[in-house]
N, C-alpha and C positions, 0 to 999 in steps of 0.2 A: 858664769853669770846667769846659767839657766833658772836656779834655785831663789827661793824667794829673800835671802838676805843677799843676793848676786843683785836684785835691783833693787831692794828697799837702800842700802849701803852704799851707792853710789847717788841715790837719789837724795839721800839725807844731805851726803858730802854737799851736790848743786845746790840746796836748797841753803843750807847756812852758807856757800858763797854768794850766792843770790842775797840774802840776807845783809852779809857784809856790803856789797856791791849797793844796795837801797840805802842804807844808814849811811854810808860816806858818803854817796851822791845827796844824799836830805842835807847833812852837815855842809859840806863842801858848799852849795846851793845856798844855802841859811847864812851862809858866812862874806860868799860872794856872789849877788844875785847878780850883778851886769856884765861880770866875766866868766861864769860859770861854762866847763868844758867837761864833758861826761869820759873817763878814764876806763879804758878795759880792763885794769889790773892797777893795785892801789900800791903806794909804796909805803912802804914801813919805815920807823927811824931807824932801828938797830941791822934790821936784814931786809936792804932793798928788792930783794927776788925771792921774799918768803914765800907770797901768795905762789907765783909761777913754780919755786919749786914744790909749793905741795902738791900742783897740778901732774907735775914729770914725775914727784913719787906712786901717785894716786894711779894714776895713767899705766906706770910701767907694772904694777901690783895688778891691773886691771887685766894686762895684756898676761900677764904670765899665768893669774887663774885660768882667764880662757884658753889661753894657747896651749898651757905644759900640765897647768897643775888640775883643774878642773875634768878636761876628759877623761875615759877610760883608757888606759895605759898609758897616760901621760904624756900621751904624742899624737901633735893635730894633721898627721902625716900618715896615711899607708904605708906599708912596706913598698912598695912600687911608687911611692911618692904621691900619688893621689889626693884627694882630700876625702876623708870618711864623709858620707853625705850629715849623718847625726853629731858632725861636729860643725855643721857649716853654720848655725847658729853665733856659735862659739868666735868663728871670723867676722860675723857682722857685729859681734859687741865690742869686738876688738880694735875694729877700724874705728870706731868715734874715739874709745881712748886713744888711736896711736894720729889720730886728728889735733887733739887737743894736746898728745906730748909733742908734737909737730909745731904746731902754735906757741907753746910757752918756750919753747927751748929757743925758736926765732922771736922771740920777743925777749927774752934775755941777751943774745947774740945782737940785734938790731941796738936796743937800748947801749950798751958796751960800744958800740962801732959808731952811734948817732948818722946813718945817709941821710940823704934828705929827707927822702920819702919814708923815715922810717913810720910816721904812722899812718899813715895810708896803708904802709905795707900788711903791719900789725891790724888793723882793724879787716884789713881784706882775708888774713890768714882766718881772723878769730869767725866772722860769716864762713869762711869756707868750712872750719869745722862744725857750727852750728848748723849748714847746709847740709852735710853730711848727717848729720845726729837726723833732721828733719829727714833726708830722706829714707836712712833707716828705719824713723818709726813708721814711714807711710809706705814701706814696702812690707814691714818685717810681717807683720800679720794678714795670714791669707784671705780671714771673714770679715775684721774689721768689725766684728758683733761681739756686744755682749761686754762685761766690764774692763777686758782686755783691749778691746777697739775704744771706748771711751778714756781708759788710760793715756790711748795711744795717739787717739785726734785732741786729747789738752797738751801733750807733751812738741805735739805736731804746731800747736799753736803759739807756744811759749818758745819753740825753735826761731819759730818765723817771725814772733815780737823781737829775740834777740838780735836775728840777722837784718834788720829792720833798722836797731838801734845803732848796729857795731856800723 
């Protein structure tokens, strides 16, 4: 995910879910203003866990450039098991995907089982991964200067309106 379609490519993905997530909350909203309930994930008629699974495909594609397919020789692993320092990048892009395949996959498991608390659970799972995402952009860059740092404090901000919401 070092490379520039490693972040343009995932950020297009957020941005039309983002997209989908506004337009059904306007509709939903427009249609029932005195009961309106904001959804973390929308259901579809024909495939109720379309959106989550494109999140577990997205995610698990995400985890295996960085991890396998992205390094240099294909392994995020030393021979003594170690972690190459020039791949540790590579783990922090990986941990927000396997956040977010964490999230959808209990949110498809919860839905199916119905507990009580399933959305309480769901919306704590879904902040925990935007947590995560936040605190990765606010560590990840050392100068925090320059168009890479202003990248990084709107993404930083748009984290913490999510986790705000969820």
């Amino acid at each position: 995910m070092g490379s520039l379609i490693g972040h343009v490519l995932p950020g297009i993905v957020f941005l039309t879910l983002g997209l989908c997530h506004l337009f059904n909350n306007i509709k939903l909203y427009s249609l029932y203003p005195n009961s309106f309930k904001s959804s973390l994930w929308f259901l579809t008629s024909k495939l109720r866990y379309l959106e989550l699974f494109f999140i577990i495909a997205g995610s698990s594609i995400s985890i295996s450039i960085d991890l396998f397919i992205g390094p240099a020789k294909h392994q995020p692993f030393d021979p003594d098991g170690a972690t190459p320092s020039n791949h540790l990048r590579n783990f922090e892009h990986s941990s927000v995907s396997i956040f977010f395949f964490v999230y959808a996959s209990f949110a498809i498991i919860l839905d199916r089982f119905k507990p009580k608390a399933q959305l309480g659970i769901r919306q704590l799972l879904g902040a925990v991964a935007f947590a995560n995402q936040f605190f990765l952009f606010y560590l990840h860059s050392t100068d925090h200067n320059g168009l890479e740092g202003q990248y990084h404090l709107h993404l930083q901000v748009l984290a913490l309106v999510v986790i705000e919401i969820a």
